[in-house]
C-alpha positions in Angstrom: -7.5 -10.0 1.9 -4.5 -11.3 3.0 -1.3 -8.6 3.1 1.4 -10.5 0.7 4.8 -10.4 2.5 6.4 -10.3 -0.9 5.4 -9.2 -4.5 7.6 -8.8 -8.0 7.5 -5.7 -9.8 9.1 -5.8 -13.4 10.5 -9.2 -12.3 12.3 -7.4 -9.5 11.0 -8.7 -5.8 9.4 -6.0 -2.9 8.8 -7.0 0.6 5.9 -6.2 2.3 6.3 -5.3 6.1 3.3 -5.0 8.6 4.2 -2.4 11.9 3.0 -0.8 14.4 3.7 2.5 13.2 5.2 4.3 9.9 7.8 7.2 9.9 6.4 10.1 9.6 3.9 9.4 12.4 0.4 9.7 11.1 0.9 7.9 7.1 -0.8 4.4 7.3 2.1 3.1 4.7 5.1 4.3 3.0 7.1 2.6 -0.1 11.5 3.0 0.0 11.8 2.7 -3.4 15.6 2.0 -3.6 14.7 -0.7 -1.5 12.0 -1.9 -2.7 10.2 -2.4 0.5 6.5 -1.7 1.3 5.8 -0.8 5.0 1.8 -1.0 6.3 1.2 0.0 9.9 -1.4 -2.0 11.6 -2.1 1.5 14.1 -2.6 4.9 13.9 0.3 6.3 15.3 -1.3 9.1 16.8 -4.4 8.1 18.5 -3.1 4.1 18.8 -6.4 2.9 17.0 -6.0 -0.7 15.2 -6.7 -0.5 12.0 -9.3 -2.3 10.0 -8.9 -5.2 7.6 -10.2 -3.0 4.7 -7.7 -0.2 6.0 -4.6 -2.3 5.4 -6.2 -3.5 2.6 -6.2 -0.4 1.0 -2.7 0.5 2.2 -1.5 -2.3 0.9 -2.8 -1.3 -2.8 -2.5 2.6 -2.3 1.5 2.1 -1.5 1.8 -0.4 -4.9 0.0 1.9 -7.1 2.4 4.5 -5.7 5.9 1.9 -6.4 4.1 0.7 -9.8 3.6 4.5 -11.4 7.1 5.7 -10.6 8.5 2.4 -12.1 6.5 2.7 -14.9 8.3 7.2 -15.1 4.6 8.2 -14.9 3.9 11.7 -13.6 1.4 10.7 -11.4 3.1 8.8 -9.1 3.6 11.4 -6.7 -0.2 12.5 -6.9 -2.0 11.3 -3.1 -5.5 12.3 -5.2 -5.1 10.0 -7.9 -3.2 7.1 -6.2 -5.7 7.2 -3.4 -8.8 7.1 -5.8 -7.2 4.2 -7.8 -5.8 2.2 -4.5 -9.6 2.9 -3.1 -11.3 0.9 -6.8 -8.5 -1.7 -6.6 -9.0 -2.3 -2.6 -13.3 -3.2 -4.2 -12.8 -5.1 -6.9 -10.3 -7.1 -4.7 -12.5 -7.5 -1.5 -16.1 -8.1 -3.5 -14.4 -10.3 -6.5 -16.1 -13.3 -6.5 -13.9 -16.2 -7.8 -15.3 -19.6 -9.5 
């Protein structure tokens, strides 16, 4: 799957930002909500390792499950468990859909 470099939300637009690293060192993506920006690192930022399509992939979906629970005020947007269990279906269904 392709990254998107930009996505709407409620009708409000994010950009999407692929780097080299994420702050803290060590997360593979973060969301700055007030700024509605996704950030993906392409490498660990601890042992330099590139990640894999299917990584960022996953990222990618993990960090919008994250920035679409808070804007819908659901609890569970903080929870890693659940958002990563979610992101990790989505990330499936996306990479083995098979369109007509």
């Amino acid at each position: 799957m392709l990254i998107p470099a930009s996505f709407k939300l409620d009708r409000r637009p994010y950009s999407v930002s692929l780097v080299r690293h994420t702050k803290p060192t060590g997360t593979m993506g973060k969301v700055y909500y007030e700024l509605r920006l996704i950030e993906i690192a392409t490498h660990s930022g601890r042992s330099q390792r590139k990640f894999t399509r299917e990584e960022l992939t996953d990222t990618f979906w993990h960090e919008v499950t994250h920035a679409i629970l808070r804007d819908m005020d659901h609890p569970l947007w903080r929870s890693e468990k659940f958002v990563s269990a979610f992101a990790r279906r989505m990330t499936e269904i996306v990479l083995t859909a098979e369109l007509p």
